[in-house]
N, C-alpha and C positions, 0 to 999 in steps of 0.2 A: 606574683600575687596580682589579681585583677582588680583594677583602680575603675572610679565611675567621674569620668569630672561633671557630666551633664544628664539631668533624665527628666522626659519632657511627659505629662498624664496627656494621653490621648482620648481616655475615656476612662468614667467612674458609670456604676451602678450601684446601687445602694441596695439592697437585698435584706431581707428581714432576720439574717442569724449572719451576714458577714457586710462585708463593704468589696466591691470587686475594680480592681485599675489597671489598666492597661499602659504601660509603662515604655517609651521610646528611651532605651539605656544608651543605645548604640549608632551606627550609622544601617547598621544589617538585624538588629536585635530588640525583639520589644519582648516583656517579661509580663506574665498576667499577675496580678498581687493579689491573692482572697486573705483580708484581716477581720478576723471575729470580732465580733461583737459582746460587747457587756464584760462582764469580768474575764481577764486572763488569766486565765489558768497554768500551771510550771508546762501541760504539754500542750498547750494550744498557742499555736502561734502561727506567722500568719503562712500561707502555702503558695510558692511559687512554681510558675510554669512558663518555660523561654520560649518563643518561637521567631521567625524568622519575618521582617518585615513583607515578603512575597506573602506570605503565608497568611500575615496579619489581612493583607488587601485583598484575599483572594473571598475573604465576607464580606455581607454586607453591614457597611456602616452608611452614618447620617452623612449630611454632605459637612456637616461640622467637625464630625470626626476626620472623617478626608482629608479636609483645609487644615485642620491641623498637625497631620500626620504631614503633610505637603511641607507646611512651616518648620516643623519639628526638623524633618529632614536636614532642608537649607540650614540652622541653625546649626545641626550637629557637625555636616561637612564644611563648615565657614572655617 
């Protein structure tokens, strides 16, 4: 069973029907999070999507997402 001891937000977006977060799980792993908005419903809930840190870098972010994806890193391999 896969265990999370640390998970770092690298970026949120706020969107007008969900909330969107890009999530550092891993040392190799970041997970995009879409959580709806307003009431939940029994099937709405929120949608995940994994992709691979190269992958994550290979767009473009702010240089604050950067710097944080940089810290994030150091943290998780400490």
């Amino acid at each position: 069973m896969p265990t999370l001891e640390r998970a770092y937000i690298l970026k949120w977006v706020p969107e007008q029907a969900e909330d969107i977060y890009w999530v550092l799980t891993g040392p190799a792993q970041i997970v995009k999070v879409e959580v709806p908005r307003g009431q939940i419903h029994d099937k709405e809930f929120a949608a995940l999507e994994t992709m691979d840190v190269a992958t994550f870098q290979q767009k473009r972010h702010s240089q604050e997402v950067r710097e944080k994806l940089a810290i994030a890193l150091e943290l998780v391999r400490a």
